[in-house]
C-alpha positions as YAML, in Angstrom:
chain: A
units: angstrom
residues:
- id: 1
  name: UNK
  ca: [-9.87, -7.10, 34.01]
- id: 2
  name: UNK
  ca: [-10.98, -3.68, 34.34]
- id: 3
  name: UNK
  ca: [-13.66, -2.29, 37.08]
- id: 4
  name: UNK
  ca: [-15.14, 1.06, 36.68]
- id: 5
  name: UNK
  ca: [-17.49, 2.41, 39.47]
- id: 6
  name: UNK
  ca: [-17.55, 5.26, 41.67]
- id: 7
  name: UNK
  ca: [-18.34, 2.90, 44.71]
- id: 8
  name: UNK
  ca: [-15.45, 1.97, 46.60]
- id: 9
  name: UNK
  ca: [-17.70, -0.77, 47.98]
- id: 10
  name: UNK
  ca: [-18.72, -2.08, 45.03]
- id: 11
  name: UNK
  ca: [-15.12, -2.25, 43.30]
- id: 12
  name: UNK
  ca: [-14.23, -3.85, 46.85]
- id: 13
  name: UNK
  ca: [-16.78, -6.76, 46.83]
- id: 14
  name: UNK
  ca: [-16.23, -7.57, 43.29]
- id: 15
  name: UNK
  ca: [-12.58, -7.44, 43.47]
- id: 16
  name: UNK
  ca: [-12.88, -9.70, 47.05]
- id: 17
  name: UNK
  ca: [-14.75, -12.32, 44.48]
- id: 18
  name: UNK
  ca: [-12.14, -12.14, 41.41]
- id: 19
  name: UNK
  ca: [-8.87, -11.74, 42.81]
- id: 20
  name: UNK
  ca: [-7.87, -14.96, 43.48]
- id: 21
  name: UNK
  ca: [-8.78, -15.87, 39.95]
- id: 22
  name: UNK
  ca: [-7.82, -12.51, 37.59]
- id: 23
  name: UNK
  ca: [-5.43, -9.34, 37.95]
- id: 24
  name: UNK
  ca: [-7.50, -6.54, 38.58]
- id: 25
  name: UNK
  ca: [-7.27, -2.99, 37.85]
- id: 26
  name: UNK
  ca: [-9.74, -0.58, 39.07]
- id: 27
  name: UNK
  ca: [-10.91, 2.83, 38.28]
- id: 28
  name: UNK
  ca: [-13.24, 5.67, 39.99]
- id: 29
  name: UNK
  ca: [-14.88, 6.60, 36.56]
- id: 30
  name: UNK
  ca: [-15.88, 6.55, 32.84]
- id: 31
  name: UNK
  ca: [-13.16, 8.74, 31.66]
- id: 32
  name: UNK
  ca: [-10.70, 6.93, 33.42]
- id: 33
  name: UNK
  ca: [-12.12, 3.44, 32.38]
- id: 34
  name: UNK
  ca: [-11.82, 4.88, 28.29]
- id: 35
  name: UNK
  ca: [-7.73, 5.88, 28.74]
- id: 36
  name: UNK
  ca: [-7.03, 2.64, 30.52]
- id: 37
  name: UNK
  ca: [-9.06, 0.99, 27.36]
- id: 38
  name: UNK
  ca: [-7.00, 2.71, 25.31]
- id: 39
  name: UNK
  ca: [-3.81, 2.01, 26.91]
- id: 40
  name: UNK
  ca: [-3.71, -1.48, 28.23]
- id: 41
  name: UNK
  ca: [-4.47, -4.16, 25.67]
- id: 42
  name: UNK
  ca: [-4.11, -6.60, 28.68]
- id: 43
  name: UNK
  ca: [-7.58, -6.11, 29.26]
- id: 44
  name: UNK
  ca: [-10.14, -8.81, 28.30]
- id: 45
  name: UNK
  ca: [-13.12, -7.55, 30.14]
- id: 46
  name: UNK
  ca: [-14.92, -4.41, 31.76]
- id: 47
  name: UNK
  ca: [-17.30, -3.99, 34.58]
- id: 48
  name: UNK
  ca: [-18.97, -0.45, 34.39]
- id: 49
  name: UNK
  ca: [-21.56, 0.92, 36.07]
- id: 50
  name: UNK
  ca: [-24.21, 3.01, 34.50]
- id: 51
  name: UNK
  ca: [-23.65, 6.21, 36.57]
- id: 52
  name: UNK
  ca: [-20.29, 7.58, 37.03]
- id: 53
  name: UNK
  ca: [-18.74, 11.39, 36.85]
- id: 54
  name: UNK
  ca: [-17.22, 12.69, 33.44]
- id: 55
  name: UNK
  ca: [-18.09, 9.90, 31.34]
- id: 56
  name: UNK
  ca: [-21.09, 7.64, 32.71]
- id: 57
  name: UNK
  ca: [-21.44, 3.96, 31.96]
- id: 58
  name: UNK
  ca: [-23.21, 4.48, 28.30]
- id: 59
  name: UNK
  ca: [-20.63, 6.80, 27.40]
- id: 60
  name: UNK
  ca: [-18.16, 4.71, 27.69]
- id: 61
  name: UNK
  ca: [-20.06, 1.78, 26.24]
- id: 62
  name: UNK
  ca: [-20.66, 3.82, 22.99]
- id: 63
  name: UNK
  ca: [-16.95, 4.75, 22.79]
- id: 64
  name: UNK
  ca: [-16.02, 1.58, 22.73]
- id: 65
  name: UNK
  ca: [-18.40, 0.03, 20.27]
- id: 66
  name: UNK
  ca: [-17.67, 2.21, 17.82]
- id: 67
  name: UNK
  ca: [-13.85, 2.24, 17.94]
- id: 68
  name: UNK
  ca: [-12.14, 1.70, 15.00]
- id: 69
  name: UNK
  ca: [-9.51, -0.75, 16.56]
- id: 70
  name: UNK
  ca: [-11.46, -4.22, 16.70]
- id: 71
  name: UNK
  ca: [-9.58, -5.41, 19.69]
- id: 72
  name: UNK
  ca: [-11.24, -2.12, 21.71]
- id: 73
  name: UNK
  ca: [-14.74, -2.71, 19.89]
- id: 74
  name: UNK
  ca: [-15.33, -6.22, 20.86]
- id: 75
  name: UNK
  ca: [-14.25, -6.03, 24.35]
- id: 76
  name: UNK
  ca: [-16.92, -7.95, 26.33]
- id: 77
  name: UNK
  ca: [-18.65, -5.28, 28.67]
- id: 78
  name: UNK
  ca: [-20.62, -6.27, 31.97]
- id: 79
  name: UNK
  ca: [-22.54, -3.36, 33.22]
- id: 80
  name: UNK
  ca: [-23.96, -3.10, 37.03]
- id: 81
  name: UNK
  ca: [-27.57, -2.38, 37.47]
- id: 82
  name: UNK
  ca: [-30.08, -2.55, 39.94]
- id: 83
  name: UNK
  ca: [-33.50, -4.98, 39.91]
- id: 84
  name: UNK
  ca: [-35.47, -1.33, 39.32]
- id: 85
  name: UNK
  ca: [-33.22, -0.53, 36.62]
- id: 86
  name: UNK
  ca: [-35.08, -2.16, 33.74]
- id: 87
  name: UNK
  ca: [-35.41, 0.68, 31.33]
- id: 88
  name: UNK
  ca: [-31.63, 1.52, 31.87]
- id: 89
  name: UNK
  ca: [-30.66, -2.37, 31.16]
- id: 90
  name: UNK
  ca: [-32.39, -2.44, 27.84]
- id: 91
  name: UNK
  ca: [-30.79, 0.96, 26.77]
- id: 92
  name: UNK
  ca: [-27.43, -0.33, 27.17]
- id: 93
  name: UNK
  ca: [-28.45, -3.96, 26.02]
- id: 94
  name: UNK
  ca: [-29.17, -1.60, 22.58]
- id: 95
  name: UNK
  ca: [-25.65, -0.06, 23.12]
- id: 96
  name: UNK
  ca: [-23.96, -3.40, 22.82]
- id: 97
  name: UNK
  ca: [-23.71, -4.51, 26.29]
- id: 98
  name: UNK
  ca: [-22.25, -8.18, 27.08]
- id: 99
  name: UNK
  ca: [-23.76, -9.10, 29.94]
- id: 100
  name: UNK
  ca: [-25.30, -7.40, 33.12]
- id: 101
  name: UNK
  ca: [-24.43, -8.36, 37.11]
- id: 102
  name: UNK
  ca: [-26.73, -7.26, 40.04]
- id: 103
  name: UNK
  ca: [-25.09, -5.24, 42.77]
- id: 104
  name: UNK
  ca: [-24.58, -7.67, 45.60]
- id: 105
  name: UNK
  ca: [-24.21, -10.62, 43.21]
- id: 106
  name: UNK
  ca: [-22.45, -13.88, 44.49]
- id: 107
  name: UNK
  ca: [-19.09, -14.93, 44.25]
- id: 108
  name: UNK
  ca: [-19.81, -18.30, 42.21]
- id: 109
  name: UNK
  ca: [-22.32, -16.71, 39.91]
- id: 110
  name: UNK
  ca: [-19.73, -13.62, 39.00]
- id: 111
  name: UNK
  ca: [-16.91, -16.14, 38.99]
- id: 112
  name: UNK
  ca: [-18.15, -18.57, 36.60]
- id: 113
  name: UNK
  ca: [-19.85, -15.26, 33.87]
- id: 114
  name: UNK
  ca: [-16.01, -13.38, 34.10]
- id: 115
  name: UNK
  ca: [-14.20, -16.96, 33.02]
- id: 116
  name: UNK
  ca: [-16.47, -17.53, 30.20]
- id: 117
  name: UNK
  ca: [-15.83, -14.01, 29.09]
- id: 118
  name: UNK
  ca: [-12.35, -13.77, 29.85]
- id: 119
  name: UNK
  ca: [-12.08, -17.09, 27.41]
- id: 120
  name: UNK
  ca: [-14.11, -15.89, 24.84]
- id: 121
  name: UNK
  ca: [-12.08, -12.52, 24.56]
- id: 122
  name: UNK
  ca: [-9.13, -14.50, 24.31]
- id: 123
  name: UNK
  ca: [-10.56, -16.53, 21.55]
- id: 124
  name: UNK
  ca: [-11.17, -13.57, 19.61]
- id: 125
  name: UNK
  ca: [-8.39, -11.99, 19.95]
- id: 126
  name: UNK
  ca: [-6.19, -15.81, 18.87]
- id: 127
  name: UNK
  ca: [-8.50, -15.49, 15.59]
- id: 128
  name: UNK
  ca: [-8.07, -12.05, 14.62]
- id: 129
  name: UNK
  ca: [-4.31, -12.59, 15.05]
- id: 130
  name: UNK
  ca: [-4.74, -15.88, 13.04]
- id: 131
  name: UNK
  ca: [-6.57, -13.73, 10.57]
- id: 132
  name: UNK
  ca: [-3.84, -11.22, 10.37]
- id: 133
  name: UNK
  ca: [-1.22, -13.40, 9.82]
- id: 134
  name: UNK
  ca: [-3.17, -15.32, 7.37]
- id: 135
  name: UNK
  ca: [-3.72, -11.66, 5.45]
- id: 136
  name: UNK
  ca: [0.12, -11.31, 5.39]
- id: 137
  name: UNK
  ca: [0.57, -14.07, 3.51]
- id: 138
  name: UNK
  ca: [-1.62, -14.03, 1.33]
- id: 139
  name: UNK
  ca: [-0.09, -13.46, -2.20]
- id: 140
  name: UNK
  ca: [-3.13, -11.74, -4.23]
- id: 141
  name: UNK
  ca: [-5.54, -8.90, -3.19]
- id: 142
  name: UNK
  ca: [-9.01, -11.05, -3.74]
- id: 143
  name: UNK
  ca: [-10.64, -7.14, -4.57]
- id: 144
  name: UNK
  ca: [-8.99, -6.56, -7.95]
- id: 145
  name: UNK
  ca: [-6.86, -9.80, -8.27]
- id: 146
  name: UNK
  ca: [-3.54, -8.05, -8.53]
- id: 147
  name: UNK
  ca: [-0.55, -9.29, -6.03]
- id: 148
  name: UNK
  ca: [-0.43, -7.33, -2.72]
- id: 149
  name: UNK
  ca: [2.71, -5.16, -2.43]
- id: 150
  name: UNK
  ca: [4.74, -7.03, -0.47]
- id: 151
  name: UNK
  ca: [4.69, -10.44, -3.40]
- id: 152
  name: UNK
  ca: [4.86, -7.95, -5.80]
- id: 153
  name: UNK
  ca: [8.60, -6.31, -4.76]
- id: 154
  name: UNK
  ca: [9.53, -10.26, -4.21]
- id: 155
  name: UNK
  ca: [8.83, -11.53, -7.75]
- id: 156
  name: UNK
  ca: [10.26, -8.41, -9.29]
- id: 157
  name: UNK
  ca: [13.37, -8.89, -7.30]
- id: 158
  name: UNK
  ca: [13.57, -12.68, -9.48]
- id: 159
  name: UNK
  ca: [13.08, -10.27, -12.98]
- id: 160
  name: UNK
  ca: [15.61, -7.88, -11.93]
- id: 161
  name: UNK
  ca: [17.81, -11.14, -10.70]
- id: 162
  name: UNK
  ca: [17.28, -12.55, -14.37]
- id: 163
  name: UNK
  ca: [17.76, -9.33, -15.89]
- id: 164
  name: UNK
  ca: [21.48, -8.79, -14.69]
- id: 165
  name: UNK
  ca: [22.32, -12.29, -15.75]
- id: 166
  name: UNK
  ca: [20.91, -12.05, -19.34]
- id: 167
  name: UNK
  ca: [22.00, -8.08, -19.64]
- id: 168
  name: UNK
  ca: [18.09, -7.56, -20.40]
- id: 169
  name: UNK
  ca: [16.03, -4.75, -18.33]
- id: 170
  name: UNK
  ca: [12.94, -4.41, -16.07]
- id: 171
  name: UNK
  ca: [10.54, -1.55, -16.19]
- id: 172
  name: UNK
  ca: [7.62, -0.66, -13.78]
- id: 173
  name: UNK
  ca: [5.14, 1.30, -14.84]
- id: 174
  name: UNK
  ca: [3.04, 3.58, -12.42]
- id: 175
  name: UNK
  ca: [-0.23, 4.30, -12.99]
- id: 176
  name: UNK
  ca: [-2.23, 7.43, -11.03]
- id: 177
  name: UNK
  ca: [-6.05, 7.33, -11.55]
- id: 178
  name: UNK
  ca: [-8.37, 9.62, -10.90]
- id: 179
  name: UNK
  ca: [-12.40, 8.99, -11.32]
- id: 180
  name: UNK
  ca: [-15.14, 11.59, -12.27]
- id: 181
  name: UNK
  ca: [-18.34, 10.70, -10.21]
- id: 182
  name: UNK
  ca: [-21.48, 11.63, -11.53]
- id: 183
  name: UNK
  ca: [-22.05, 13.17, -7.91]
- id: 184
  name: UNK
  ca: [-26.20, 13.36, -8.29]
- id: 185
  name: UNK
  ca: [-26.14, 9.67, -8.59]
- id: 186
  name: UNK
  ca: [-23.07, 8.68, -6.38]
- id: 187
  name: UNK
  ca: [-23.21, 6.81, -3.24]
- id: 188
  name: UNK
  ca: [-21.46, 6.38, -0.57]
- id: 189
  name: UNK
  ca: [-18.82, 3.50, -0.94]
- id: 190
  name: UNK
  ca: [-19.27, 4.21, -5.08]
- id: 191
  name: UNK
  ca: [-15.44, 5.60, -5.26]
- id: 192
  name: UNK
  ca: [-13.54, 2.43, -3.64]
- id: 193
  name: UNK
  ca: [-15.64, 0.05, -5.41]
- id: 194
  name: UNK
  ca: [-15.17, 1.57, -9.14]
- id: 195
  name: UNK
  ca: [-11.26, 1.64, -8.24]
- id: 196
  name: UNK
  ca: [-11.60, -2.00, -7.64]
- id: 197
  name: UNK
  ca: [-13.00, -2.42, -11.38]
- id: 198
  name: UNK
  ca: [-10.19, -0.08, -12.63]
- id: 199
  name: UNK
  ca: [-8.09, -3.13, -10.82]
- id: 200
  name: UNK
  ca: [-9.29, -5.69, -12.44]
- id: 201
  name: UNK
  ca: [-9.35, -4.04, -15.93]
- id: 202
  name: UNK
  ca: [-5.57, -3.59, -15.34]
- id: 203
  name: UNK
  ca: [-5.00, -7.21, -14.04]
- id: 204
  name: UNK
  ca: [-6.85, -8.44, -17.02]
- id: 205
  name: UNK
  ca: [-5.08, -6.36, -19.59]
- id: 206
  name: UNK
  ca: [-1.49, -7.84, -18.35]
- id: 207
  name: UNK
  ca: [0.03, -10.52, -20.19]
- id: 208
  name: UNK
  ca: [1.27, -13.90, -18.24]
- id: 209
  name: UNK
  ca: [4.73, -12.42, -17.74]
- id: 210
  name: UNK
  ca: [4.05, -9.19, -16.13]
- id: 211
  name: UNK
  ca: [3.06, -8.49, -12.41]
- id: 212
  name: UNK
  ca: [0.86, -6.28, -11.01]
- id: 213
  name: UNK
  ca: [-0.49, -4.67, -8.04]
- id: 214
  name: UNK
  ca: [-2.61, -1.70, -6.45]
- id: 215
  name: UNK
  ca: [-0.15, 0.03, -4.29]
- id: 216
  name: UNK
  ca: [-2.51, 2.99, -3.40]
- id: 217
  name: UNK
  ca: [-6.12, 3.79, -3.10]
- id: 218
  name: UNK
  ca: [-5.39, 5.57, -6.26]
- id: 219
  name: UNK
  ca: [-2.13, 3.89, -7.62]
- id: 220
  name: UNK
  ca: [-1.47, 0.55, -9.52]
- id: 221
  name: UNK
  ca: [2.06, -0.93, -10.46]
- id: 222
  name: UNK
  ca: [3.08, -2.67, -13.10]
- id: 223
  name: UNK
  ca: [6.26, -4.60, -13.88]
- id: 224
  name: UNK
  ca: [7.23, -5.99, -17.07]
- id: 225
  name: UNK
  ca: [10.42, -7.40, -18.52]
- id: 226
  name: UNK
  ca: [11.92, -4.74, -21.59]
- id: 227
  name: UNK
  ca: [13.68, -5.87, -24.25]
- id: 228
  name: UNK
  ca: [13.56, -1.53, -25.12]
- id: 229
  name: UNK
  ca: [12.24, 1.60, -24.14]
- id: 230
  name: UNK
  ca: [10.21, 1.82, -27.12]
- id: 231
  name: UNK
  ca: [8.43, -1.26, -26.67]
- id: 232
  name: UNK
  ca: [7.73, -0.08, -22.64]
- id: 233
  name: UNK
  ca: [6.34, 3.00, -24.12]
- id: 234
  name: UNK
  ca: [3.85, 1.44, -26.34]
- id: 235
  name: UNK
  ca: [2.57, -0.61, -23.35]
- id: 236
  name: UNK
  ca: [2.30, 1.93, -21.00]
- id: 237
  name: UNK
  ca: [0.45, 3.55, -23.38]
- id: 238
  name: UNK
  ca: [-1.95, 0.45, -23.93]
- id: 239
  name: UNK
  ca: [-2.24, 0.13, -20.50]
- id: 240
  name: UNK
  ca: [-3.73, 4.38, -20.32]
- id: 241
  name: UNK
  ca: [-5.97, 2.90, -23.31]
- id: 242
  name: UNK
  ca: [-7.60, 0.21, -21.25]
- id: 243
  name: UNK
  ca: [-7.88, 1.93, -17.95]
- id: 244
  name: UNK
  ca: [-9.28, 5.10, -19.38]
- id: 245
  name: UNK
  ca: [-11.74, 2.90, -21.96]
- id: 246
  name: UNK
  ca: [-15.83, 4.23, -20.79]
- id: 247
  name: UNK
  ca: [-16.41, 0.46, -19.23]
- id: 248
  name: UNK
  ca: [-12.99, 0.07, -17.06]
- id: 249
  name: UNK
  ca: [-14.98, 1.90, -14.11]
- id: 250
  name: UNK
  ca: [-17.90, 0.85, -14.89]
- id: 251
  name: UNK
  ca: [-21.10, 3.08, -16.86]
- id: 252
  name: UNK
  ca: [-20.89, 6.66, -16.63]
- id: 253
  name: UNK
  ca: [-17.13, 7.10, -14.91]
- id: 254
  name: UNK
  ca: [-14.44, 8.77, -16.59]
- id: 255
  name: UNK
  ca: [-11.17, 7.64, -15.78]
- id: 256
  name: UNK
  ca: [-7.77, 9.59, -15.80]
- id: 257
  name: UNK
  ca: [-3.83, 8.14, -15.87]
- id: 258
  name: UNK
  ca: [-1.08, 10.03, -15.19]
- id: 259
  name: UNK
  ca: [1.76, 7.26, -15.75]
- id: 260
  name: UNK
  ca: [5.16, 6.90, -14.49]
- id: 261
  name: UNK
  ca: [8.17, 4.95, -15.98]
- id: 262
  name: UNK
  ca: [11.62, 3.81, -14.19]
- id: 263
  name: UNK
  ca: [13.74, 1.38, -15.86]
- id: 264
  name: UNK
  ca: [16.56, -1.57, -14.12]
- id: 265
  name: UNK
  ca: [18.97, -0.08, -16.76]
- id: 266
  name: UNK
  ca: [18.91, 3.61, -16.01]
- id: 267
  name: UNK
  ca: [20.73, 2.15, -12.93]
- id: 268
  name: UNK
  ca: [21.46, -1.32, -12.49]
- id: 269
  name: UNK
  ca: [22.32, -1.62, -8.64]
- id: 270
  name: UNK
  ca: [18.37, -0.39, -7.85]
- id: 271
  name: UNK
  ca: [16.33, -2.99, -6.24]
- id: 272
  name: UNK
  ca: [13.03, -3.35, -6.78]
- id: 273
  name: UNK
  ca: [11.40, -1.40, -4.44]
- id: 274
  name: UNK
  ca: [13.91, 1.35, -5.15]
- id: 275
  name: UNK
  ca: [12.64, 0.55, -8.76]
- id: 276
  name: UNK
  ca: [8.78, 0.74, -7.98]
- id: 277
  name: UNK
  ca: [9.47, 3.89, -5.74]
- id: 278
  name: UNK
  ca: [10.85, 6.23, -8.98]
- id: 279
  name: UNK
  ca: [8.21, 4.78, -10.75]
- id: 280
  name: UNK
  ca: [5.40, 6.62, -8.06]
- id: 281
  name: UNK
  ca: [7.65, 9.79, -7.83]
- id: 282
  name: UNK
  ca: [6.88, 9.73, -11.52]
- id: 283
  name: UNK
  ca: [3.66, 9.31, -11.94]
- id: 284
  name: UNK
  ca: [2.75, 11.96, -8.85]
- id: 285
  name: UNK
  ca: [5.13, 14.15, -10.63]
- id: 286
  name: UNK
  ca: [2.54, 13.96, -13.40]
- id: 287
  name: UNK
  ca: [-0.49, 14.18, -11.84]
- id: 288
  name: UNK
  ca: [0.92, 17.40, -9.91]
- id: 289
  name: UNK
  ca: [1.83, 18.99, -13.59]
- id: 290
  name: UNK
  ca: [-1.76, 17.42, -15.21]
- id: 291
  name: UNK
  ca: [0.36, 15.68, -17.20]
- id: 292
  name: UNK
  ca: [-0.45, 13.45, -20.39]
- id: 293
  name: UNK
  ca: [2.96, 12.52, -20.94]
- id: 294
  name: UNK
  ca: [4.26, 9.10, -19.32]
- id: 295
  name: UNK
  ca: [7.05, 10.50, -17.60]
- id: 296
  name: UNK
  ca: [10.78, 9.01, -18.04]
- id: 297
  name: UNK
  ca: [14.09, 9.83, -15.93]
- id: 298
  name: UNK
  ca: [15.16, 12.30, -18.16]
- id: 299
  name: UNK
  ca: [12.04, 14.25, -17.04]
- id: 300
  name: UNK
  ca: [12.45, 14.33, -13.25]
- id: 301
  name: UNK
  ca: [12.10, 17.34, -11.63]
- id: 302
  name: UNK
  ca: [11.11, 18.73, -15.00]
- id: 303
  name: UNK
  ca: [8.05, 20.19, -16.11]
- id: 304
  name: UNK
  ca: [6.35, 17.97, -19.14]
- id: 305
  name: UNK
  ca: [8.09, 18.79, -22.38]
- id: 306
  name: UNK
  ca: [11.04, 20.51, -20.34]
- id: 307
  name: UNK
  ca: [14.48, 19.56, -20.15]
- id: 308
  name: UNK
  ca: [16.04, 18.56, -16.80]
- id: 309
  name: UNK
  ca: [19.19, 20.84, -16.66]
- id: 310
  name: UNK
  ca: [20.71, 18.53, -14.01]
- id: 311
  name: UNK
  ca: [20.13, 15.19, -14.66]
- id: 312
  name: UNK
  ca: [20.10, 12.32, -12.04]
- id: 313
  name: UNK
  ca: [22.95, 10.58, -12.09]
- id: 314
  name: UNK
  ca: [23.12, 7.68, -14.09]
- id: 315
  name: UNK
  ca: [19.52, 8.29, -15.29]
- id: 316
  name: UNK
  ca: [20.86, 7.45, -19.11]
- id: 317
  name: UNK
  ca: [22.78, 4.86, -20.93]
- id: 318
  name: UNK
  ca: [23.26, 4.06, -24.29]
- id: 319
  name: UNK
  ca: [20.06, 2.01, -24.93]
- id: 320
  name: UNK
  ca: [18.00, 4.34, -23.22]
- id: 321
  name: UNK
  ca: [19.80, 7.40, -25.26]
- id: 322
  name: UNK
  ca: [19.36, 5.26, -28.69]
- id: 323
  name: UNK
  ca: [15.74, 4.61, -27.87]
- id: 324
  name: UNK
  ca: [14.98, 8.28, -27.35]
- id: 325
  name: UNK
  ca: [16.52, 9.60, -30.38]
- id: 326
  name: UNK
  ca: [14.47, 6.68, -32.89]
- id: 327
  name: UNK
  ca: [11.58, 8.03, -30.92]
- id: 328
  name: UNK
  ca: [11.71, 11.52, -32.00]
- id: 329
  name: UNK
  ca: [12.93, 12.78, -28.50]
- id: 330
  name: UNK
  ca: [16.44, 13.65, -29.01]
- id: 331
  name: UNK
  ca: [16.38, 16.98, -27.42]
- id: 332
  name: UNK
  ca: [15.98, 14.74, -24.21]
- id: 333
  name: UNK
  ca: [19.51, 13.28, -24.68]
- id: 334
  name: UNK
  ca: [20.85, 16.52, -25.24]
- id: 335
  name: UNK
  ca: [21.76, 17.33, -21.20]
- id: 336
  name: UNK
  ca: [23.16, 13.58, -20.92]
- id: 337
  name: UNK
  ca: [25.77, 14.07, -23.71]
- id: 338
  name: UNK
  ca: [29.03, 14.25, -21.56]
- id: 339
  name: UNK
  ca: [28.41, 11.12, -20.05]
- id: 340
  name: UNK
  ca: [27.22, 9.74, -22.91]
- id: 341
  name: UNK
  ca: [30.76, 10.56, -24.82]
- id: 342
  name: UNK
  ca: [32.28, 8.73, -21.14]
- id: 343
  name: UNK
  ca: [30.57, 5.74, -21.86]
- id: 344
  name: UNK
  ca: [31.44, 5.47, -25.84]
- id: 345
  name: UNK
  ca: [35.07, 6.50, -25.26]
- id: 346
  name: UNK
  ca: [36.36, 3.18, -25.24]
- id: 347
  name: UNK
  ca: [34.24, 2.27, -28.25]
- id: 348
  name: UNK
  ca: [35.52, 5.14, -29.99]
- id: 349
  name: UNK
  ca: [39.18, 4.58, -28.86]
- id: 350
  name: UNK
  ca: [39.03, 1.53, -30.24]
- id: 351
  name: UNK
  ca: [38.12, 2.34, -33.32]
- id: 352
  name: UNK
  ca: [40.82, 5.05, -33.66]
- id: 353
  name: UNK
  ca: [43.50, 2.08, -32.49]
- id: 354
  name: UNK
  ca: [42.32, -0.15, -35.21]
- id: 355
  name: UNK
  ca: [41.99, 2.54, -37.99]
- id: 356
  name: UNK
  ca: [46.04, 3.23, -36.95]
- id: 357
  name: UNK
  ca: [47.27, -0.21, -37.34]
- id: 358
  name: UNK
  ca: [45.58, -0.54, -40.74]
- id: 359
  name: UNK
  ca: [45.71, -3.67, -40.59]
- id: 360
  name: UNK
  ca: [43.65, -6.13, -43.17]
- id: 361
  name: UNK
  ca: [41.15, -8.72, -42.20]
- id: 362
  name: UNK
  ca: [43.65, -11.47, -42.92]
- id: 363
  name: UNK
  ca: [45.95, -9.82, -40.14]
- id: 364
  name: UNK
  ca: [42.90, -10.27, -37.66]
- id: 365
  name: UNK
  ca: [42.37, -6.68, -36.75]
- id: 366
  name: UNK
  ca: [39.63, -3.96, -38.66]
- id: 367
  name: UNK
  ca: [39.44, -2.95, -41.90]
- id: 368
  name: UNK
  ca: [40.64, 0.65, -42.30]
- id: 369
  name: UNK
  ca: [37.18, 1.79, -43.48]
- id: 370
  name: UNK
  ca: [35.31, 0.58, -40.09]
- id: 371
  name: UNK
  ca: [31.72, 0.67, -41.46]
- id: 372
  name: UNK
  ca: [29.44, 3.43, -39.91]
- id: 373
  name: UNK
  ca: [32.52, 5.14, -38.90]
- id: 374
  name: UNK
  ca: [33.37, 8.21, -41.22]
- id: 375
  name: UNK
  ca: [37.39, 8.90, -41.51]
...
């Protein structure tokens, strides 16, 4: 329990009344009183006067009711006041005063207010915990009725976990919006509630099989098993249609994607918030070069249409590499060849070992003219 008055009298016969029942800690005034608010979550209740140096008693009041942190802004304040001091009490019973104590008041009376306070500060604060944890678990974000983060890096862990067993792949695509706002008719709140539409565009435009989730004020994940690039590609690029269709905002808001793309098989020991991770680098890589491209791994730290010079490591493999070239995007393979050729030498030597031998089918081994191989 905190007491804030310039009186040493008063703190004295208020403390004489409590401290048998509550620890006490006791300050001279309203500055003071704020810090040790501020400070010391231990405390359930305040006693403030109205008059004190630096800060006075409606000060402090109005710093605490409007605090952003909810344990400060529902602390239960008692203020001291006088019989004359009518006007005074009904200005700080408009500032959000608890409850009000006359100077002189008795022991019982004071004793019996500060224990139902002190319990129902403790109540509150037992809910909002309960509340808290009870947010933490829950598994979808009730605004745009995509899975909160954490649920979403747990059930893409399980794809990637399937994915290694079945030599498949898992891609996440990121997706950057941005909203034009008619500003003559905005309001205030407009932005966060047409983002939550874009969310629920997106979680409606996602088949049974993929996961999603709003990762950002501006940002939305998506995760979706790959059986190749190609098909990846064309979704991502269904998803931009959706999200930037004239209704996914709602009437008169334009809507902009700059999209992100990291696959499990450009390299296979990435987890899944690894995964989700180069998937935002991606997409903010984009959105910094006003990008229309969906941006792969052979583009990072490239400008769109570009040609990373040095390539991440193991950013390419053969699927990915085959998948580029049917696309049309060959000259994207081009830096990647060396370790490309490491990863086909064994193919290739293989070949060579069974064109040697010559052997016939009968013998078991490879016809001399391996087909697609040229002599």
């Amino acid at each position: 329990m905190l007491i804030a008055d310039d009186s040493r009298i008063v703190r004295a016969s208020i403390v004489q009344h409590l401290k048998d029942r509550f620890d006490i800690r006791e300050v001279t005034d309203g500055e003071a009183a704020w810090q040790a608010i501020l400070l010391d979550s231990s405390i359930r209740v305040v006693i403030s006067d109205l008059t004190m140096p630096k800060v006075d008693g409606f000060e402090l009041l109005n710093r605490v009711r409007s605090s952003k942190v909810q344990r400060i802004r529902e602390l239960p304040i008692v203020i001291i006041s006088g019989e004359e001091e009518t006007a005074e009490r009904e200005r700080a019973a408009g500032m959000g005063a608890t409850d009000f104590i006359r100077k002189g008041v008795g022991a019982a009376e004071l004793l019996a207010r500060m224990e139902v306070l002190v319990r129902l500060s403790t109540t509150r604060e037992a809910l909002a915990e309960s509340q808290a944890s009870l947010e933490s678990t829950r598994t979808v974000d009730t605004d745009t009725e995509l899975l909160n983060p954490p649920f979403f890096d747990k059930q893409v862990e399980k794809l990637i976990s399937f994915a290694r067993r079945n030599l498949s792949d898992v891609a996440v695509i990121c997706v950057r919006v941005e909203l034009s706002v008619p500003k003559s008719e905005s309001w205030e709140g407009e932005t966060d509630q047409r983002l939550k539409l874009v969310g629920r565009a997106l979680a409606a435009s996602i088949r049974l099989e993929d996961l999603g989730t709003r990762t950002d004020r501006f940002e939305f994940c998506v995760a979706t098993p790959s059986s190749g690039l190609s098909g990846v590609l064309r979704f991502a690029a269904r998803l931009r249609k959706v999200l930037e269709n004239v209704e996914a905002a709602g009437p008169g808001v334009e809507v902009w994607t700059c999209i992100g793309l990291a696959t499990l098989s450009e390299e296979l020991r990435r987890s899944a918030e690894e995964l989700r991770a180069l998937a935002q680098k991606r997409a903010a890589q984009a959105q910094q070069n006003r990008s229309r491209r969906i941006i792969l791994g052979t583009s990072d730290g490239a400008s769109p249409g570009s040609i990373d010079p040095k390539p991440e490591e193991g950013s390419m493999d053969i699927n990915l590499a085959l998948a580029l070239i049917r696309a049309g995007r060959a000259a994207e393979v081009v830096p990647h060849l060396p370790r490309l050729l490491e990863q086909v030498a064994p193919l290739l030597k293989l070949v060579r070992q069974q064109k040697e031998l010559k052997a016939t089918p009968a013998e078991g081994g490879l016809h001399d003219d391996v087909q697609g191989v040229p002599r």
